[in-house]
C-alpha positions in Angstrom: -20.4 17.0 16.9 -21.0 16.9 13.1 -22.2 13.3 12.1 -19.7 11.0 10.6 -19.3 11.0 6.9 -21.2 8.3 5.0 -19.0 5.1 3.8 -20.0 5.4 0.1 -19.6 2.9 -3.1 -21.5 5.1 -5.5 -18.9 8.3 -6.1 -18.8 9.7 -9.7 -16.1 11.1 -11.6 -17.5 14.4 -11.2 -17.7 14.3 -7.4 -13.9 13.3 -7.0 -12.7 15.4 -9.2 -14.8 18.3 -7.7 -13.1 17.3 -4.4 -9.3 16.8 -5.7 -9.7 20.2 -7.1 -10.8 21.9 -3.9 -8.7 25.2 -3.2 -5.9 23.4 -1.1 -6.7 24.5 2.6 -10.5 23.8 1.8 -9.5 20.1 0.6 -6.9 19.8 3.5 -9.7 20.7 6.2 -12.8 18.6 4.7 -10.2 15.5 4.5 -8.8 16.0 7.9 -12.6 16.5 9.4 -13.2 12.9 8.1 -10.5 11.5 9.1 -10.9 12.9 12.8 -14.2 11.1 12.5 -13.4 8.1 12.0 -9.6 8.1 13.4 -7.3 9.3 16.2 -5.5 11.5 14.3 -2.5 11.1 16.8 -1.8 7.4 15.6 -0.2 6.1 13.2 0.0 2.3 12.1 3.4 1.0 11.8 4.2 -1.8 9.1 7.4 -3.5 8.0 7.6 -4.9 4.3 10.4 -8.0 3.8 10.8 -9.2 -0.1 10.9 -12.9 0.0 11.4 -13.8 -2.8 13.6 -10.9 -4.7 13.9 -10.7 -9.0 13.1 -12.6 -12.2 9.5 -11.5 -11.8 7.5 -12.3 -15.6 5.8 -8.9 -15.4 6.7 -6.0 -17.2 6.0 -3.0 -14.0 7.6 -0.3 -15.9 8.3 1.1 -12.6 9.6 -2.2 -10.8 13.3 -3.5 -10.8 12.2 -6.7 -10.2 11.1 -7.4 -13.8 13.2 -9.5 -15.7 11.8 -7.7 -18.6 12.6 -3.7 -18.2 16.5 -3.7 -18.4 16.8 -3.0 -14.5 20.0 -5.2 -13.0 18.6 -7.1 -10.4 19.6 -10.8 -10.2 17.0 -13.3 -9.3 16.6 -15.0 -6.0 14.9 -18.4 -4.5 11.7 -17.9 -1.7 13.8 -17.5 1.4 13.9 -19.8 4.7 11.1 -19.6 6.6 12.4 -19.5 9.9 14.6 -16.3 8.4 11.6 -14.2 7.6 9.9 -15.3 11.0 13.5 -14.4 13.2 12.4 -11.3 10.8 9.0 -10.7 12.0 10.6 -10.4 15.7 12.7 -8.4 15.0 10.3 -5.7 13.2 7.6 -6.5 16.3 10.3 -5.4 18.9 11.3 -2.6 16.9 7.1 -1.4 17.1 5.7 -2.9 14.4 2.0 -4.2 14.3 1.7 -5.5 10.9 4.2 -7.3 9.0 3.9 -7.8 5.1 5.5 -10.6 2.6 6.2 -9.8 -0.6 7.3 -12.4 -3.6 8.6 -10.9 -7.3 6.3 -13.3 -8.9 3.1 -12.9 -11.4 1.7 -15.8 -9.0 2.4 -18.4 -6.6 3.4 -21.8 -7.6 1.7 -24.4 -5.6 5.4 -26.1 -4.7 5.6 -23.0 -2.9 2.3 -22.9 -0.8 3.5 -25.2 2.0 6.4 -22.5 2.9 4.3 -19.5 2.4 1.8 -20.8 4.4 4.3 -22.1 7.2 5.3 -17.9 7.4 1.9 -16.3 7.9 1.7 -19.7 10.8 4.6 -18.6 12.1 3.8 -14.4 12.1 1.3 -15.1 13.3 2.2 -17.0 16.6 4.1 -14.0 17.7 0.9 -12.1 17.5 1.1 -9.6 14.6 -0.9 -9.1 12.0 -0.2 -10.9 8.7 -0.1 -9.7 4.7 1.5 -11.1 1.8 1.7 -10.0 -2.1 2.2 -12.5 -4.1 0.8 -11.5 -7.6 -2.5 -13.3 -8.8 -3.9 -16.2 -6.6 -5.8 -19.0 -8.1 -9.3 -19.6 -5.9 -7.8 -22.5 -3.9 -4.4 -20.8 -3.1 -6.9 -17.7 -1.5 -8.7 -20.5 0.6 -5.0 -22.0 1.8 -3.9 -18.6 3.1 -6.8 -17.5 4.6 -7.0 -20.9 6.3 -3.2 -20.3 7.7 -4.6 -16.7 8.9 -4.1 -14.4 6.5 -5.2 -11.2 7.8 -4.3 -9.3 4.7 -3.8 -9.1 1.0 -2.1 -6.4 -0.7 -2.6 -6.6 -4.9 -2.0 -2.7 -5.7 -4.0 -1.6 -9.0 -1.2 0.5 -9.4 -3.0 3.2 -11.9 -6.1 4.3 -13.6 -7.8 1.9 -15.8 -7.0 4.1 -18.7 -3.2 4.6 -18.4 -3.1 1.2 -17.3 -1.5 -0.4 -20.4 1.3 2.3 -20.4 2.5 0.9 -17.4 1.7 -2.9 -18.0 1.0 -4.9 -20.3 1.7 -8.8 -19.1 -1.8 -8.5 -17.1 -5.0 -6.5 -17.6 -6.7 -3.5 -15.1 -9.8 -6.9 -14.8 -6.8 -9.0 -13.7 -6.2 -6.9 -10.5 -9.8 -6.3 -9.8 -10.6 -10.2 -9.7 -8.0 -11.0 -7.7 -8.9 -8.7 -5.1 -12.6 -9.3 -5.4 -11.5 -12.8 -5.5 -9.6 -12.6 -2.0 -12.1 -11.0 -0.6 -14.9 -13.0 -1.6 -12.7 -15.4 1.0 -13.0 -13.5 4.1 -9.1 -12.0 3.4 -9.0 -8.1 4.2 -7.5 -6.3 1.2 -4.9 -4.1 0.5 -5.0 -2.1 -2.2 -3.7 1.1 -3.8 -1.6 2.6 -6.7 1.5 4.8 -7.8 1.7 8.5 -8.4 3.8 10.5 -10.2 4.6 7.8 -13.0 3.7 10.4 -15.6 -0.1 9.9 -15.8 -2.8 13.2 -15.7 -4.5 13.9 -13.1 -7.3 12.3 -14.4 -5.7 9.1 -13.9 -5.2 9.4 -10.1 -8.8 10.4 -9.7 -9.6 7.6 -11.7 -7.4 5.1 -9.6 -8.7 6.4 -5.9 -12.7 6.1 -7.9 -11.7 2.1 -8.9 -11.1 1.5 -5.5 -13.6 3.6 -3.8 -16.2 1.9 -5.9 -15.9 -1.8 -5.2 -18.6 -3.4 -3.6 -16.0 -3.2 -0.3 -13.5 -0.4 0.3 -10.0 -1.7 0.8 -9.1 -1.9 4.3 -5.5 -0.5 3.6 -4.8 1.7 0.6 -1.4 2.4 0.3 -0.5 5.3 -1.7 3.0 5.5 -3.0 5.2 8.0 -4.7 7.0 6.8 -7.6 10.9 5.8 -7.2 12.5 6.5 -10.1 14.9 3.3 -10.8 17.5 3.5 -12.8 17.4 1.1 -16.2 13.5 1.1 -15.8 11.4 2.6 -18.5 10.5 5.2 -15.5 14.1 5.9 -14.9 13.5 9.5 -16.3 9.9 10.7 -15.4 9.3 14.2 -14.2 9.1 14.4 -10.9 5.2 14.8 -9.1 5.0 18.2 -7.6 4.1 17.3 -4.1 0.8 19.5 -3.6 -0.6 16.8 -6.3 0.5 13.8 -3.8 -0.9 15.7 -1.0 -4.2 16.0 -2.8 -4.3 12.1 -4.0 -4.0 11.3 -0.2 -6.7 13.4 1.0 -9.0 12.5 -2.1 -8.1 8.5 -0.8 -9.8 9.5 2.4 -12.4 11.7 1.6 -13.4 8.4 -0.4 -12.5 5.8 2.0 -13.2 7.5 5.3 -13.0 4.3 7.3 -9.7 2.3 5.2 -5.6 3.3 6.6 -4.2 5.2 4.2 -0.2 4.1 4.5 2.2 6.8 3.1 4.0 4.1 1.1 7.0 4.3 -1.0 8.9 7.5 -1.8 9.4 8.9 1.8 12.8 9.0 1.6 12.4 12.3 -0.8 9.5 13.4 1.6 10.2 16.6 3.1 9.3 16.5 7.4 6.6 19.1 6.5 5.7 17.1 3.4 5.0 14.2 5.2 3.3 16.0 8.2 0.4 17.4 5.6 -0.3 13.7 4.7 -0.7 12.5 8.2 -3.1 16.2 8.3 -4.6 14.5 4.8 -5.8 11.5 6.6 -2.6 9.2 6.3 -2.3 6.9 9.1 -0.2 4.4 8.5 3.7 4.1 7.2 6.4 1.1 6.6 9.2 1.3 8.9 12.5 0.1 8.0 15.2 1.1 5.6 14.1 -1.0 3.1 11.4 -1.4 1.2 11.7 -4.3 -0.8 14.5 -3.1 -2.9 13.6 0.2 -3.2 15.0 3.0 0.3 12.7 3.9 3.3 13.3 6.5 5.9 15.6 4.7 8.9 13.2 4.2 12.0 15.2 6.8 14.1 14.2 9.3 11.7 10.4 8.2 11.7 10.4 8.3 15.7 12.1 11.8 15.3 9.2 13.1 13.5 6.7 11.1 15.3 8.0 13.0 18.8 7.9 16.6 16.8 4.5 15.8 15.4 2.6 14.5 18.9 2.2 11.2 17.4 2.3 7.8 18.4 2.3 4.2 17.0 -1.0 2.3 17.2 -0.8 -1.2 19.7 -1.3 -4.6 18.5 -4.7 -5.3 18.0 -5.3 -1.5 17.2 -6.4 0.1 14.6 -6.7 3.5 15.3 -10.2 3.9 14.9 -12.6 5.9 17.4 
């Protein structure tokens, strides 16, 4: 048995772009070896995603229709009950998931909210899942109030290169992101962090984005890597559409990188093909969102996932799982 690829911090440009530019099958074969080494590759970590608090968000996402800023039509909403998002959580945990994620249209939390927010991971957590939230930018002693309600998770996506960065926003900086999740951390929180494709950036920029997070002094634990939903009234509304070898490639590049993080196949499955989706599970993807939402953007329906999960051989990972050998 070949030994186990290195967990590296020190990749250079050159590297990853050497190995995102592989000949396809080669680049298919040296990501799927890694992951094998580190991962069943018959597993897959099911999530579910609720938005709890929906709209009016300050930011300016160019691809997000929960800006109040980017012409999309999407009223505002209050942070929902928390016994709702708990009667929630059961409901996702008998339908197989292991992980369930909160996720609040805001730049950042207010502290008015803390009490409820903290009250949902408490509550999550007594059923026995695993907890994440996305909540924007914390403020140190907001990261020490979640993590001391069990926070297993942060998810604070840098969404795009450093470089093509202000194209997509410009209400917070690349350095923004980075503290935040150096910041969470820092606190003992596991973070979650990964970007977009296909938002019209070169494939410079999603080499770039996979090197940001490859090189922290701590690999992300999840990196989710989504396709880009084209939203109607968004500045993104009319972007040319990724040709999918390119996503295929930004997933296997995330694991060459990461060989020990889940990579989730995030947003976008819903204009996967079956076959698509099969070569990122082949690319190292091992975890997906379940549901047929995903905050207010459409997910495959979980019949469809089990479908493909039965052609494919695979099956979900347990509670208290992770997949790894």
């Amino acid at each position: 048995m070949l030994d186990a690829a290195p967990i590296r911090t020190d990749w250079t440009r050159e590297e990853a772009e050497a190995i995102y530019n592989t000949p396809f099958m080669d680049l298919l074969f040296q990501a799927h070896t890694v992951h094998r080494q580190y991962f069943d590759p018959n597993q897959v970590q099911k999530s579910k995603l609720l938005s709890i608090k929906t709209g009016g968000c300050a930011e300016d996402c160019a691809y997000c229709s929960q800006s109040a800023r980017n012409g999309a039509q999407l009223s505002a909403s209050k942070l929902i009950e928390v016994q709702r998002v708990i009667a929630e959580a059961r409901k996702a945990k008998e339908g197989g998931a292991t992980r369930y994620c909160m996720g609040a249209a805001w730049r950042s939390p207010k502290d008015r909210d803390m009490a409820a927010l903290e009250a949902m991971v408490q509550g999550v957590k007594d059923l026995g899942m695993e907890t994440c939230m996305t909540l924007g930018m914390l403020e140190e002693d907001q990261v020490f109030r979640l993590r001391d309600a069990g926070l297993d998770y942060y998810n604070h996506n840098i969404d795009t290169s450093e470089r093509y960065y202000s194209e997509i926003i410009t209400t917070r900086t690349f350095a923004d992101r980075i503290d935040t999740l150096n910041r969470v951390r820092e606190a003992g929180i596991k973070v979650c962090s990964g970007g977009i494709v296909g938002m019209g950036e070169q494939q410079l920029d999603r080499i770039d984005m996979m090197l940001a997070l490859a090189t922290l002094e701590v690999h992300p634990d999840s990196v989710p890597v989504n396709m880009l939903i084209p939203i109607a009234d968004t500045p993104l509304a009319n972007v040319e559409k990724l040709d999918p070898i390119e996503f295929v490639r930004s997933v296997a590049l995330a694991r060459i990188l990461m060989p020990k993080s889940h990579v989730r196949l995030s947003a976008g499955r819903t204009d996967m093909s079956d076959e698509m989706q099969a070569m990122c599970f082949f690319a190292g993807a091992n975890s997906i969102f379940v549901g047929d939402t995903l905050l207010t953007a459409d997910n495959p329906e979980e019949d469809k996932d089990q479908q493909l999960f039965d052609r494919l051989g695979i099956t979900a990972m347990a509670v208290g799982c992770d997949g790894s050998r």
